[in-house]
N, C-alpha and C positions, 0 to 999 in steps of 0.2 A: 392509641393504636397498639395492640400485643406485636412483643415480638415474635420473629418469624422462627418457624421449629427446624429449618433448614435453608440452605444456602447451596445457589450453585455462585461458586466461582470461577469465573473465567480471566487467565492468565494469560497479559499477552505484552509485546513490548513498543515496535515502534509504528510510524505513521499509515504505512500500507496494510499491515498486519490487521488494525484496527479498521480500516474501509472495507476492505476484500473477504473480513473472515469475524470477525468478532463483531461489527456490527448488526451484519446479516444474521447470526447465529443469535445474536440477540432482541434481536423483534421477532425472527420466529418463534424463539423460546415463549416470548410473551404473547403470541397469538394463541400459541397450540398448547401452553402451561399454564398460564393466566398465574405469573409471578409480579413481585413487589419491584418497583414501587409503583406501577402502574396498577397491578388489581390490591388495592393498599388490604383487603381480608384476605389474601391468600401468607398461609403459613410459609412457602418459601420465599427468600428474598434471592436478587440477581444483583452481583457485587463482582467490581471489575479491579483487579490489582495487573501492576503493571511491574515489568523488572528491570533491572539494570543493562541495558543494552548499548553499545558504540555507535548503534543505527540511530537510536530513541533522539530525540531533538529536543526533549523536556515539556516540550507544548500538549502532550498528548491525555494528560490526565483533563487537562481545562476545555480540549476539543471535544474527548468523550462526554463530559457533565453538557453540553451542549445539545445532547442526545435523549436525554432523560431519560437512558433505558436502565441506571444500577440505582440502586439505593445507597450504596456506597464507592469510593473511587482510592484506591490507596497507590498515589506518585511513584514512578518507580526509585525515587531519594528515599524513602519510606521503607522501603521494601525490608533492607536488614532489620528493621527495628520492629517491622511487623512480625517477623522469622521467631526475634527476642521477645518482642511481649507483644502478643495480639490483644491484650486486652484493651491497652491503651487504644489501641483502634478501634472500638468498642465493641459490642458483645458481639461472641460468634457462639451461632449453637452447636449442638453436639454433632449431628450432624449435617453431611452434605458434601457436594463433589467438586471437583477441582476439576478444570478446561483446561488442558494447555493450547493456548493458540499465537503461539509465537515467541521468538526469545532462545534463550538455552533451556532442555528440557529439563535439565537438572531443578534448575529454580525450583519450576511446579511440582516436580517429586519432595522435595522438603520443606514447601509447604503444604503440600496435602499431610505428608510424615507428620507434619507439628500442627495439625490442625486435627489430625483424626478423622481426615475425610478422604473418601474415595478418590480414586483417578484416573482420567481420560487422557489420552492424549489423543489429539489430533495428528498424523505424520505424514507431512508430503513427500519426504525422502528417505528415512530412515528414522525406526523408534529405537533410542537412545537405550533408554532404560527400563523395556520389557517386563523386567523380575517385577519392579516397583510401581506397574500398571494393573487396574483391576482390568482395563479396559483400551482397547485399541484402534481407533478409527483411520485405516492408511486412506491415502489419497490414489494409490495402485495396486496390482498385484504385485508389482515390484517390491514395493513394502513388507508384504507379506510373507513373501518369498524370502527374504532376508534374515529374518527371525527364526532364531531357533527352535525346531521341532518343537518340543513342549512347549511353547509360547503362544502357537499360532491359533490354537481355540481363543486365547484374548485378542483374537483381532479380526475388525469388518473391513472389508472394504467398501467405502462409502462416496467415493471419488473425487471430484477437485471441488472443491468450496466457492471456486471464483467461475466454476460454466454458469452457477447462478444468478451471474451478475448480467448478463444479455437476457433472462426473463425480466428480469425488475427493469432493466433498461429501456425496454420496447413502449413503457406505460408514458413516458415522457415525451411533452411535446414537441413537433419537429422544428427543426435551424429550418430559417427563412431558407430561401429555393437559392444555391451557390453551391462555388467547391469553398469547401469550410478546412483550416487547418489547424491542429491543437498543439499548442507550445506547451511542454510541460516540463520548466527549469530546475524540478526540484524540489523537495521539503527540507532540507537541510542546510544551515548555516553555507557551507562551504562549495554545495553545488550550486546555489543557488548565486555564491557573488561571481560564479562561470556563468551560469545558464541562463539569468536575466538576461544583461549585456548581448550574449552573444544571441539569444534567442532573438531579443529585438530586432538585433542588426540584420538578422535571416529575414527577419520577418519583410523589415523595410528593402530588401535585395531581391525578397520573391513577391513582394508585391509589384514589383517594377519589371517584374519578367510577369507576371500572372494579374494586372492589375482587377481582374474579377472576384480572386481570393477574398474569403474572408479566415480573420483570425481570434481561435477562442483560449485561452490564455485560463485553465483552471488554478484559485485560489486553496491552496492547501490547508488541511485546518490549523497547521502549527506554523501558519506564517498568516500575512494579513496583506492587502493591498500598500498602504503605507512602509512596510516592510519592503517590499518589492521596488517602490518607488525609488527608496533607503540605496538598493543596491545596484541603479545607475549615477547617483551621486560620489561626490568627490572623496563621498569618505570611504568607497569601495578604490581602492589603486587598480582592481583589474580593468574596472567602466572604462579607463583613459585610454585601453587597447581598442575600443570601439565607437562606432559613431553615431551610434543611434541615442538621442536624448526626448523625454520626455516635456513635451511644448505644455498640453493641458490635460486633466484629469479629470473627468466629466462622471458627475452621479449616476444613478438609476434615473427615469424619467418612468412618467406612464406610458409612453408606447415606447421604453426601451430598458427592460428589466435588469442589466446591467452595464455597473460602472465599465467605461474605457480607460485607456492609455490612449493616449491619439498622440504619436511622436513629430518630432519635428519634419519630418519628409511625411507626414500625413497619413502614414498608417493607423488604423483603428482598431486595437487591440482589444474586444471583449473579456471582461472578467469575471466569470462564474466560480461567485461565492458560495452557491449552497453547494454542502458537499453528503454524501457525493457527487458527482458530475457526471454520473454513469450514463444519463441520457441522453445529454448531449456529446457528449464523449463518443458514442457508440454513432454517432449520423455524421462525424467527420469523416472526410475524406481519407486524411491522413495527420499522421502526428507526429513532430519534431520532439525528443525525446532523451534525459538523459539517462542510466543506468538505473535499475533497482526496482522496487517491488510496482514503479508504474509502467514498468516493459511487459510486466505479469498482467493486470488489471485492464491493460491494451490490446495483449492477445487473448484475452480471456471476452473482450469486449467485438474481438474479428477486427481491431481499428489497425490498419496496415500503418507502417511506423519506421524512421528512421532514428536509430538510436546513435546521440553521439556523446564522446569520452578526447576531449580539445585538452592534449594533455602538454600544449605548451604552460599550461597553467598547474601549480603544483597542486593547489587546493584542490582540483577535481581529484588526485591521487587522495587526498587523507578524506574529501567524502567517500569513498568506494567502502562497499560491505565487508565484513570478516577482518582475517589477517591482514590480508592488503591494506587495508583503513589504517590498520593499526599500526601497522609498521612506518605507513610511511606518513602517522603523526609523532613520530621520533624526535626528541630537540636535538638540534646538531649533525644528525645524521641522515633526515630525511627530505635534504636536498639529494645526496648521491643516492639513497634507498629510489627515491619518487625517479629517476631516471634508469634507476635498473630493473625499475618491475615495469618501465615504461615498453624498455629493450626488452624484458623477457615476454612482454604479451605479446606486444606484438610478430616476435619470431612462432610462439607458440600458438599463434591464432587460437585461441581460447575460449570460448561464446562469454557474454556479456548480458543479453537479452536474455527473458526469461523464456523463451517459447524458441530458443535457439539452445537451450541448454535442455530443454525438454525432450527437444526434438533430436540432437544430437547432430544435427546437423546446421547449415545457414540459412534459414525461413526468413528474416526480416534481416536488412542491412545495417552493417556495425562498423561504424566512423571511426577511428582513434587515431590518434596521431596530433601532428602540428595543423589541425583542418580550420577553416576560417568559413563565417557566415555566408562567404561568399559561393564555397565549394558544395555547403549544404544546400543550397537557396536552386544552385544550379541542378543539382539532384534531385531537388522536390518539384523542380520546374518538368524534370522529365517524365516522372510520375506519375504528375497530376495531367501531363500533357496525354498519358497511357493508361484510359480508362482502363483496359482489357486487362494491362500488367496489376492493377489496383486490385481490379475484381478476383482475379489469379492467386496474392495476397491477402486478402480478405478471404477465401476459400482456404488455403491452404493452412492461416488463427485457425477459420472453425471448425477445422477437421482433428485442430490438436488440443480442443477445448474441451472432449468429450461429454458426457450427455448431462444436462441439468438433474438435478434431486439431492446433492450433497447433501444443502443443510438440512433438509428433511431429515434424511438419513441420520445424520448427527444428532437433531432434536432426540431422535429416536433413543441413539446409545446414548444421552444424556437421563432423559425420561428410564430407561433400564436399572440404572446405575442409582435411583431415587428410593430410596425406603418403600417398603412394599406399605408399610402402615399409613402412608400418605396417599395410597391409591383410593383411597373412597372420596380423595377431593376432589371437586368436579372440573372437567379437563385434564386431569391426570387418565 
């Protein structure tokens, strides 16, 4: 097989990033371009590096090969050495264009620079580095708006990436007939030895207020059921703050397509491995939910959602995004750090959720504090008790999702950005 005479690469860094944005942008690339290594004769190849980010879990180079959408996958540990010698990464051709789709934008600016290829950025909030863009896809007008006069001919607006995700979602088949609720503890080391435990114990406190409830519990790709399992045992110190233990762990069957938890008080925890889980995701009721790019993915999905931040536990302080994270994984000091950014958010009421920070105001309800499973459980009980309030939420996601066609759009300023001398290949 010849190699390919160009390359899109698409830069991106942690577990959400790759569901919500890079994934999608990557099978339509492959429908509407007919790229490697799926069309194995077409001259360009689809090649996915990853960068060094505080978010990234390490898992995500191994989830994406999972996918079979790159011909290549370069770890974000790799990253500096790739910067140093791409060769050793092997051959890149002359040219081809560079995606930023997550991360610092910096990264993707020096390696497009060191590679000799063009570049995209994708920007849901602000473009970084304008000068060093061939090209500019915001996610708003706001975007656009920000940019310096001479810049703003380099930029579309293309809109949010993730209203895509309730088209693809609608194709999947429906949850048995119930009120369905979605626990989602986490892809991360740290939220997750909080979010297991505690999600359990909600689980089993709102089953016994709701005992109708069903519970779908999605598998993230940079963690694994066994993993999960991992973090109600003895070798987790937080599990011993709660009561929910796992009795037995029940395969797939043929008439029941996923593994369970089934705990000791008899809750039936479903586990939906394939990901993503956007279909059934999208038919829950409602979803029990910690911080970070799955508050994004839920209101992008209309799935109305309690987000909560149980900050008796310091860990949930060093998973948190950005600075925060970082500070308050400090040795030595981010015991007192993790209790004064606890005091400062809370005085600051600060949004948390992603479609609460969107929106500018409070659309889906945000927990933090000293909260116990119990407080949450009582919460979802009244919720789910308030179809009307449900429906109300679910309305007021889809209003802030605005209109499906990003990736489209994107396909497009990527296809722009391609060697004109490639246009006679077919699907170009």
């Amino acid at each position: 097989m010849q190699e390919a005479s160009l390359v899109v690469v698409l830069v991106s860094n942690g577990p959400g990033e790759l569901a919500t944005w890079v994934r999608p942008l990557a099978e339509s690339l492959h429908r509407s371009v007919l790229m490697r290594p799926r069309a194995l004769i077409s001259p360009i190849g689809l090649r996915l590096v990853l960068v060094p980010c505080p978010n990234g879990t390490g898992k995500e180079a191994d989830a994406a090969r999972r996918w079979s959408q790159f011909e290549q996958i370069t770890p974000a540990h790799q990253f500096w050495h790739l910067l140093l010698r791409p060769k050793r990464y092997g051959s890149w051709p002359q040219k081809g264009v560079v995606v930023f789709l997550g991360g610092d934008q910096f990264w993707s600016v020096l390696l497009s620079a060191r590679l000799g290829y063009r570049h995209l950025t994708y920007a849901e909030w602000v473009a970084r580095w304008p000068r060093w863009n061939d090209r500019i896809a915001a996610m708003s007008d706001k975007v656009r708006d920000q940019l310096p006069h001479r810049f703003k001919q380099r930029c579309s607006v293309v809109g949010d990436l993730m209203a895509d995700l309730s088209c693809h979602a609608r194709a999947e088949a429906p949850l048995p007939s119930g009120k369905w609720v979605a626990l989602l503890p986490g892809s991360k080391r740290a939220k997750l030895c909080v979010g297991v435990p505690f999600l359990l114990e909600t689980a089993d406190r709102l089953a016994a207020l709701q005992p109708e409830c069903s519970f779908l519990l999605p598998v993230a790709p940079t963690t694994s059921i066994k993993e999960l399992e991992h973090f109600l045992g003895s070798s987790n110190p937080i599990a011993a703050d709660y009561e929910s233990v796992i009795s037995i762990v029940k395969p797939p069957e043929p008439n029941q397509p996923w593994a369970r938890f089934i705990t000791k008080a008899g809750t039936v925890i479903n586990l939906q491995e394939e990901h993503p889980a956007h279909g059934p995701l999208s038919q829950c009721d409602l979803a029990l939910t910690t911080v970070g790019a799955n508050t994004a993915e839920l209101g992008a999905l209309g799935v109305p959602m309690i987000v909560i931040v149980p900050t008796q536990h310091l860990a949930v302080m060093q998973a948190w995004d950005g600075w925060i994270g970082l500070l308050a994984r400090l040795p030595g000091l981010r015991w007192c750090i993790g209790l004064l950014l606890s005091a400062w958010r809370l005085r600051r009421h600060g949004f948390l959720a992603w479609p609460n920070i969107s929106a500018g105001r409070m659309v889906v309800p945000e927990r933090m504090g000293a909260i116990s499973p119990q407080d949450i459980a009582n919460e979802a009980d009244g919720w789910l008790s308030s179809p009307e309030r449900l429906n109300g939420l679910r309305e007021d996601l889809r209003s802030l999702r605005g209109q499906p066609g990003a990736v489209s759009a994107l396909v497009q300023e990527v296809r722009d950005l391609l060697p004109k001398a490639l246009g006679a290949f077919k699907g170009l």
